[in-house]
N, C-alpha and C positions, 0 to 999 in steps of 0.2 A: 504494500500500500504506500504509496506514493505523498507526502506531504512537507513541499519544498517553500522556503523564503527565499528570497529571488535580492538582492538591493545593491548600492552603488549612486556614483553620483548623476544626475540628471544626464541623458546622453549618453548612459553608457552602455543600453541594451537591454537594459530588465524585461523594457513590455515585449521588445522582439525574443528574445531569449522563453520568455514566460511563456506568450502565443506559440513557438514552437514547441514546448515541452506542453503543453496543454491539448494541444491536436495530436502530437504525437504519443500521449500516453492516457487519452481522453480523461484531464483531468481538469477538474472546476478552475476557474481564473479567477482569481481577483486584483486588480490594480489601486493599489488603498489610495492613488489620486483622486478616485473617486468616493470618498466617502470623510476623509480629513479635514476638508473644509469647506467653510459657508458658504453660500453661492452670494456673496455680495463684492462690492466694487468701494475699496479694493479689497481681494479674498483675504479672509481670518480663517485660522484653523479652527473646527471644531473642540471642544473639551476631549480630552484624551478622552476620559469614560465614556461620552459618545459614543466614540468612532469606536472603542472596545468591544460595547455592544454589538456592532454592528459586523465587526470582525470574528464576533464568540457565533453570532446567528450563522455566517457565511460558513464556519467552520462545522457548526451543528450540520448545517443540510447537505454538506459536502465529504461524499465518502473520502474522495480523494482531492489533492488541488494542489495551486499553485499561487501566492502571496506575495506580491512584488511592490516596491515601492522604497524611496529613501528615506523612510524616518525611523528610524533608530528606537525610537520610543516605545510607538506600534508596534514593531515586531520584537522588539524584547519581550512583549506580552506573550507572545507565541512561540517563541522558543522549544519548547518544552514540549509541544504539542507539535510542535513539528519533527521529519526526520533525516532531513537534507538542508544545507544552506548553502545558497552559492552567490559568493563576493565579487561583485562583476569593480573589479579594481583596475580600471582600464586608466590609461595617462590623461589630465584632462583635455590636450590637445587634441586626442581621439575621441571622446564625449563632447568636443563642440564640433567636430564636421559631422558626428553622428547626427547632432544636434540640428545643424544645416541641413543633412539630407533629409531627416526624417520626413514620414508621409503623413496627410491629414490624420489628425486623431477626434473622430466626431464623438467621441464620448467626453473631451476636455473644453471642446473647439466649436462653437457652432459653424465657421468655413475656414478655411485653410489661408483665407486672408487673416483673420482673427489670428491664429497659429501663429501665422510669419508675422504681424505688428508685435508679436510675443519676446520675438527671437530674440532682439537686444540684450532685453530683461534676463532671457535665459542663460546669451551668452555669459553674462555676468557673474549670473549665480554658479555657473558651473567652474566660470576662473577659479572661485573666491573658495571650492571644495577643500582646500590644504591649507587653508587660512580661517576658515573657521572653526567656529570650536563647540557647533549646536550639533541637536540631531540631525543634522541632514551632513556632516562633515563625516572627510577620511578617517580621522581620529575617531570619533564614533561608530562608524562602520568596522574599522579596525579594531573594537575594546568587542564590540559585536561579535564579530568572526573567531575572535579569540577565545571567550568563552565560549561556543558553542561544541557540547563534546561529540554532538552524531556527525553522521558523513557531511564531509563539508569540501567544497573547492574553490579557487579563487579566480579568476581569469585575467589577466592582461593586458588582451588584445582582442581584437575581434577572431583572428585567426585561431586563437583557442577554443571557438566557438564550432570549429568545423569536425571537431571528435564526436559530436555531436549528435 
């Protein structure tokens, strides 16, 4: 039985990585972008306990799945209930052309122009991965990955992606 956390910094692959381990092992998806924060202008995160709830329901109705997303916080919740983690530790220089190519996301996005007026913002936040010091930083995904004692791998590169 199959139940993997997926995480890294913006750009580095999780939802792609996630959506192919999800079709390929028909297992439940969740991208916790969609459930962390408010839908107001500009976005607030929800209250951890929120989003908790909302993660404990996904995980009740899901034999098997897949839990992607960069905050640190959230998936410390699940740890324990999961039995795979994979640290998608890519350089951020590769997280922002990723970040460039990527394709519309209508579940974040209502058009792909919305998306692309995003990108600046995005590039930013992805620089700033090694410098910050919240949950969404290396340093936190790194204390992450460390304690985790089930099967766990970290990837790189995209090209680590093709063992696949």
């Amino acid at each position: 039985m199959k139940k993997i956390i997926i995480f890294g910094n913006s750009g580095s692959g999780k939802s792609t990585l996630a959506k192919h381990l999800a079709e390929k092992y028909q297992l439940s998806h969740l991208d916790l972008d969609t459930l962390a924060w408010n839908n107001t202008s500009p976005p607030l995160r929800k209250p951890i306990e929120e989003s908790a709830l909302a993660i404990q329901s996904f995980i009740d109705t899901s034999e098997q799945w897949v839990i992607e997303g960069c905050y640190s916080d959230l998936l410390s919740l699940i740890t324990a209930e999961s039995n795979e983690m994979i640290f998608m530790d890519s350089p951020v220089e590769l997280s922002i052309e990723n970040a460039k190519s990527r394709p519309w996301e209508p579940h974040k996005y209502e058009s792909k122009e919305a998306q692309d007026a995003n990108l600046s913002m995005l590039i930013e936040w992805i620089k700033a991965y090694d410098t910050r010091d919240d949950n969404f930083s290396r340093i936190a995904h790194s204390n992450l990955f460390k304690a985790f004692k089930g099967n766990k791998k970290r990837y790189t590169s995209n090209q680590d992606l093709n063992q696949l």
